[in-house]
N, C-alpha and C positions, 0 to 999 in steps of 0.2 A: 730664516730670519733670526730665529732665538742663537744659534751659533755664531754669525754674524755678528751679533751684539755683546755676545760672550766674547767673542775673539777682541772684538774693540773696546771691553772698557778693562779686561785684562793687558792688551796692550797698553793703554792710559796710560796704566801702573805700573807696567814697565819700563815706560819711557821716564817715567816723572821723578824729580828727585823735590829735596828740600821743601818736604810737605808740611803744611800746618798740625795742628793736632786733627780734626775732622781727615784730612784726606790720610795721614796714620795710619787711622782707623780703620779708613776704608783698605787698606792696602793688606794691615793685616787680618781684618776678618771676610774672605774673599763671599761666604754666604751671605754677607749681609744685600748680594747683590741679586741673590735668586728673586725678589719683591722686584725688583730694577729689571728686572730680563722680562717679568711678567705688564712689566709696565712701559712699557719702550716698542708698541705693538700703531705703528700710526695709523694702520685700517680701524683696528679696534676702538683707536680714541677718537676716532673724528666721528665714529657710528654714535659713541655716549656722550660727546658733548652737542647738544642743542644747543646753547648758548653760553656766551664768553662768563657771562655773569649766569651761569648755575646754582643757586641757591645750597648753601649747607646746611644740613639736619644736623648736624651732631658737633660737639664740641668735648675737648677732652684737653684736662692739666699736662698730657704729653706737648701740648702747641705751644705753654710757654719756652721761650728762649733764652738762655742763660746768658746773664753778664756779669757773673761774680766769677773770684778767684781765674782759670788762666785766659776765661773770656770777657774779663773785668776790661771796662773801656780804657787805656791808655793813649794820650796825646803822639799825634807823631811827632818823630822826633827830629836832627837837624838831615840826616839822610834816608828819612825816610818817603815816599811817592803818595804822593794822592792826586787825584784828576778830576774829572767833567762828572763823572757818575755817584750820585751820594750813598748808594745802597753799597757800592763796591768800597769805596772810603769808609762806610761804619764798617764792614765784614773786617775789614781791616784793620780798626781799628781798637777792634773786639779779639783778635787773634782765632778768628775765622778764616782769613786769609794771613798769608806773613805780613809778618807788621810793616816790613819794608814797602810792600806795592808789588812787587814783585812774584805774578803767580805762576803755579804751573799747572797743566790740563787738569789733571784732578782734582785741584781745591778748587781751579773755578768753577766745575760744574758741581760739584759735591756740597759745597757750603751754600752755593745759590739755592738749591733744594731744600737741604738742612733746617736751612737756618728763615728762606724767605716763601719755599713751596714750586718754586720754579721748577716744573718738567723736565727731567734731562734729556730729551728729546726735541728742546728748546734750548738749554743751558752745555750741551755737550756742542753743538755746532755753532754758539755762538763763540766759547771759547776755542775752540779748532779756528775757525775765523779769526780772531782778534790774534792767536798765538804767529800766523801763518802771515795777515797782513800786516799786523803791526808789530810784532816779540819777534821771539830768537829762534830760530828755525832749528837751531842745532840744541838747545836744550830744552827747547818746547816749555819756554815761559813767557809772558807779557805783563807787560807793565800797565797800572789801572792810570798812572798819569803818564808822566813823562819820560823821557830815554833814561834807562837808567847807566852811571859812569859805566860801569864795571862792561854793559853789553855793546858799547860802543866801539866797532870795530869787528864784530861779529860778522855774519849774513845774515841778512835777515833787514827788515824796516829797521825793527827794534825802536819807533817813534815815537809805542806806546799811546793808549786811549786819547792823549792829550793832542798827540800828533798825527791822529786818525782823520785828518779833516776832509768828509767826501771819499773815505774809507768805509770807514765804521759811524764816525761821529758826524753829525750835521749842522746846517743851517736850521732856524726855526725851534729848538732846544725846550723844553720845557723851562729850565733858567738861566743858561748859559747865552753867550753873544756870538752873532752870526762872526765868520773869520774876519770878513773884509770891513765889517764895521766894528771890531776892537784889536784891529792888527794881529790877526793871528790867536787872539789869546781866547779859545775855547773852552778852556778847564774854569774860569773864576765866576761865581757867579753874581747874575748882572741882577743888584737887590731889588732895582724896581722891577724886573720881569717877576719875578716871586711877590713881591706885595701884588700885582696883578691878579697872584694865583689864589693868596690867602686874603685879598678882600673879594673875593666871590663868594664866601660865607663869614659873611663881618662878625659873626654873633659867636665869641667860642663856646658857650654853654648849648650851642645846638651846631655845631660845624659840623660838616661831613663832606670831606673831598673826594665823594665816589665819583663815577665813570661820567656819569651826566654833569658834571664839574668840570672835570677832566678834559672832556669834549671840546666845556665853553673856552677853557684856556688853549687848547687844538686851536680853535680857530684866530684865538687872541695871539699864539705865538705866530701862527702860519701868518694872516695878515700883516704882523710886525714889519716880517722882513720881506713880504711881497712892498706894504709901503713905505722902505728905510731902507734897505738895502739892493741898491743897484744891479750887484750883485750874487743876490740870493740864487742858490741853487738845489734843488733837490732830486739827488739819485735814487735809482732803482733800489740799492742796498742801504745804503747809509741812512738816505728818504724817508721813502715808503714802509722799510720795515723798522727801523731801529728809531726813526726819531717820532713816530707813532707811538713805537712800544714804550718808547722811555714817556710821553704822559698815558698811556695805558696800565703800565708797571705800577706806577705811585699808588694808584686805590687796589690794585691787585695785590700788589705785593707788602705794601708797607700798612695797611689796616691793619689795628689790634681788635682780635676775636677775643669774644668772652660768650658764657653759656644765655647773657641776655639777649648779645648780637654775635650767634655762629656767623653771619656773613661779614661781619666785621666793620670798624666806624673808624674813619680816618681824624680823628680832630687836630686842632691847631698845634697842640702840645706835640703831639705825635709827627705832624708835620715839621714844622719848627726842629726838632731833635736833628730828624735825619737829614734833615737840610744844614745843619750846622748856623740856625738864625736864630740868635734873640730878639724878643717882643720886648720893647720897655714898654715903662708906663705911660708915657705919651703916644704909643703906640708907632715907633718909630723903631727900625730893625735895622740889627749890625749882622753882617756874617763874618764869620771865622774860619779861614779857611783850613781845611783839612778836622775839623773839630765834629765831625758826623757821627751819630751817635744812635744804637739800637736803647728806644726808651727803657726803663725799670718797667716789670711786670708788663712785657708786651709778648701777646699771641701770636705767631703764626696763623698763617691759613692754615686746616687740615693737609694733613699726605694722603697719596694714593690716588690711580687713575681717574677719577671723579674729580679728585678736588685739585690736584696740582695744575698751574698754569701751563698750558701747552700752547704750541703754534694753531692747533684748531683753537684754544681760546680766546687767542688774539687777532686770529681770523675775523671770528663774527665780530669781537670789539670793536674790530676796523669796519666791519658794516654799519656800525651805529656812529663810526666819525664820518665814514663816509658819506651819512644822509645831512650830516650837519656840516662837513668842510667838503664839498669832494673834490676841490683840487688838490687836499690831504693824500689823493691816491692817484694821484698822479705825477709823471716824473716831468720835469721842467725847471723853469726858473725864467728870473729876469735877462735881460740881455742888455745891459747897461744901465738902463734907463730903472726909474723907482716904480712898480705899477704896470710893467710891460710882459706879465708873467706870462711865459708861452706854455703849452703843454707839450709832448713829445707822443706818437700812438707807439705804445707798448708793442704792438705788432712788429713794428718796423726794429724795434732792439730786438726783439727775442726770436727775433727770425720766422714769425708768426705762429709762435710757441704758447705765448700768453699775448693774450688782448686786456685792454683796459679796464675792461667789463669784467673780468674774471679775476678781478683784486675784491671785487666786493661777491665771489662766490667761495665761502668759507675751505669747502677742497679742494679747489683751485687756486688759490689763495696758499693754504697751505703746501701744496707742490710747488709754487712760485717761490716760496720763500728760500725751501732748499734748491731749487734748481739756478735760484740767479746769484745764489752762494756759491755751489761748485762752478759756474760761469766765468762771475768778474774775479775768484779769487789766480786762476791763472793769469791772468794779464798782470793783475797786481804782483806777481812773485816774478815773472818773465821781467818786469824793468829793475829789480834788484840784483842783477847780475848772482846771481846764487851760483852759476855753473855745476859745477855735479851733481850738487845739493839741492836742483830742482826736481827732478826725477823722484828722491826722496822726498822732497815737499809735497809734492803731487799725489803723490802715493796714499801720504797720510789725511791726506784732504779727502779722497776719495772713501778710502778704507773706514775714515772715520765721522762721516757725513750719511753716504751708501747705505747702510741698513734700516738710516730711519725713514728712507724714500720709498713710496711708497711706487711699486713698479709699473704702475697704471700712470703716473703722472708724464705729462709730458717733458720731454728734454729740449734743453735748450742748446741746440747743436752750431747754432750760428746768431752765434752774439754781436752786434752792432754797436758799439761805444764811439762811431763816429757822430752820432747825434749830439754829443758834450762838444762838440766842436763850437756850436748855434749857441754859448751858455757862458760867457766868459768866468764867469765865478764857476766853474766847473776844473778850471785849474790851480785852484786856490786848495793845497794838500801839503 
C-alpha cells in the first residue's frame, strides 16, 4: 500500500505543470511526503476516528494561515475563474491556488490540506474526480468555475465546477440555486439561502455555525428544493457525497481555532468573509461575487491523522444528518411534480454492492464513496468521445484512486444509472 501511494503522488508531480507556490514546494522537496505516506493508511484511519467531530487537545501558532505578502488576498481579475465553491474561490484568491481558477492535481490537493486540513485521502480523489469529469484530461487541470477559453477544444468536459451540474455539483447546495430553478446558473449565490443559514444564530457576539447548525440548514436546503423545484434531483455522487459534504465542510473546515477553542468557533465574521457577504447595518447583505476571502488571524484545524478531515469523518458526520434529514442519504428526486420526491433502493444501482442502510454505516459508507467514484466516472469519460485518450483517462483514475481503497470493500461491478431515467432533472448537466 505505502509504495502504491509513493508511486501516486510522485506521479501527481509528474504529470503537473504550472503550480502555485505550495505545490512548488511540494514538488521540490519530495520528503515532505514521508508524514503523507504515513498518513494515507484507510484501515488505520477509520480504526482512530470514532467520530466525525473528534475533539482537539492541543493547539499550536503553526495553524495560523498566511495572508500577507504572495498570499496577500487579491481581487480577481477580468480573466480570471471563480465558481459555486467559496473555500476553492478564497484559495484562489489568496495564491493558494493560481489566481486564474485554473488548477492542477497537486495544488488541489496540497493546498486543500495546507491551508484548510482536508485529508488527502479525501482531497487527492476528489480532485482526480473533478480533473477527469470536468477539466482537461490531457493536462490534468480543472477549473474551480467555468470553461476556461484557452481549454475549449481540448478533450476532456473541461465545463469546470460551474458546469458540473449532477457531476460534481448538485441540487440542494448549501447557498447556490437548484439548475432548473435559476436556468442553469449554479455558481451565484442565492443571498436569501445564506441569510437562511446566518439567521440560525442571530446573536453574532455568541454565533457558532458548527455541525448541529449545519444539519439544521441540511434540512432547510433539502426541503427547498423537494418543495420548489420540480425538478430536483439527487445522485449517488454529486448527492449524497458532495452536496452533504459541502454543508459538513463549512464548521469543519472554515472554523478559526485558537488555544481558548482548539475545536474551533465558526462566527458570523468568519462566515461572512468566506462567503464573500456583507452585513450592513440594517442588517441586510450584498454578495460580491468572486470576493472570498481567508479572514486575518484565522486558524486552521490541526494536521495529522487524528485531526485532518477524512472520508471516515464525513462518514459519521453523515450519521448525525442522517438522523435529522434522511432522505439526505438517499438518491432520488422529484419527478416533475413539487413534493413528489421518490427514492431509488441503492441496491438496485450498485448492483447490490451497497444498500441504503449502509450510507449511514461509517466503513461502508467510506468504501461507497470511493467505489461509486471509480463507478460513474467511466460512463462520464465514455460520452466525451476522448478516443485513445480514454484508456489513459482510465488509467489514471484507477492508479490514482486504488491505494486509498481499502481491499475489504465491496466493488461496484455492475452500475445501473438507468434508474435517472424515473428523474427528469437528472438530465439537467
Amino acid at each position: 500500500m505505502m509504495q502504491l501511494v509513493a508511486l501516486l503522488l510522485f506521479g501527481l508531480l509528474g504529470r503537473s505543470t504550472a503550480l502555485c507556490p505550495m505545490g512548488r514546494r511540494a514538488m521540490e522537496n519530495p520528503e515532505s511526503f514521508n508524514d503523507l505516506l504515513k498518513r494515507s493508511h484507510p484501515e488505520k484511519e477509520v480504526e482512530k476516528r470514532q467520530s466525525g467531530t473528534l475533539p482537539f487537545t492541543t493547539f499550536s501558532e503553526d495553524q495560523l494561515i498566511d495572508v500577507t505578502g504572495e498570499y496577500a488576498w487579491v481581487a480577481p481579475g477580468p480573466g480570471d475563474i471563480r465558481g459555486p465553491c467559496p473555500g476553492l474561490n478564497a484559495l484562489a484568491n489568496h495564491g493558494y491556488f493560481p489566481h486564474n481558477g485554473v488548477v492542477s492535481l497537486v495544488d488541489g490537493w496540497t493546498a486543500t490540506e495546507q491551508v484548510y486540513g482536508l485529508a488527502p485521502n479525501f482531497g487527492i480523489p476528489l480532485t482526480v474526480y473533478a480533473t477527469l469529469v470536468d477539466g482537461n484530461v490531457v493536462g490534468d487541470t480543472w477549473s474551480i468555475g467555468g470553461a476556461p477559453p484557452q481549454l475549449l477544444g481540448l478533450l476532456g468536459a473541461n465545463d469546470g465546477l460551474s458546469g458540473s451540474h449532477n457531476k460534481y455539483e448538485s441540487d440542494a447546495s448549501v447557498g447556490r440555486g437548484d439548475y432548473y430553478l435559476y436556468d442553469g446558473d449554479v455558481a451565484s449565490l442565492q443571498v436569501p439561502k445564506f441569510q437562511a443559514l446566518l439567521d440560525l444564530q442571530p446573536d453574532p457576539a455568541t454565533a457558532n455555525y458548527d455541525l448541529d447548525v449545519l444539519i439544521q440548514h441540511r434540512q432547510y436546503t433539502f426541503d427547498l428544493s423537494k418543495n420548489t423545484n420540480p425538478y430536483f434531483f439527487f445522485e449517488p455522487f454529486a448527492g449524497i457525497a458532495v452536496s452533504n459534504a459541502a454543508h459538513t465542510f463549512i464548521p469543519a473546515l472554515m472554523s478559526n481555532h485558537s488555544a481558548e477553542n482548539p475545536n474551533g468557533i465558526l462566527d458570523q465574521d468568519t462566515l461572512l468573509s468566506f462567503f464573500a457577504v456583507t452585513k450592513h447595518s440594517d442588517g441586510s447583505l450584498t454578495w460580491t461575487p468572486g470576493y472570498e476571502r481567508i479572514p486575518d488571524n484565522w486558524y486552521r484545524r490541526p494536521l495529522g491523522v487524528e485531526n485532518e478531515y477524512a472520508p471516515a469523518n464525513f462518514a459519521t458526520d453523515l450519521v448525525q444528518i442522517a438522523a435529522v434529514v434522511p432522505e439526505a442519504v438517499s438518491v432520488g428526486g422529484n419527478t416533475g411534480t413539487v413534493n413528489s420526491f421518490a427514492g431509488v433502493d441503492l441496491g438496485d444501482i450498485t448492483g447490490g454492492a451497497y444498500q441504503t442502510t449502509d450510507l449511514t454505516n461509517p466503513q461502508k459508507f467510506t468504501c461507497f464513496f470511493y467505489q461509486i467514484a471509480l463507478s460513474l466516472v467511466p460512463d462520464f469519460l465514455e460520452s466525451e468521445a476522448l478516443g485513445a485518450l480514454l484508456g489513459s483517462a482510465l488509467s489514471l483514475l484507477s492508479s490514482d484512486i486504488d491505494p486509498f481503497v481499502d481491499p475489504s470493500c465491496a466493488t461496484i461491478a455492475n452500475y445501473n444509472g438507468g434508474y435517472a431515467a424515473n428523474f427528469p432533472g437528472a438530465g439537467y448537466k
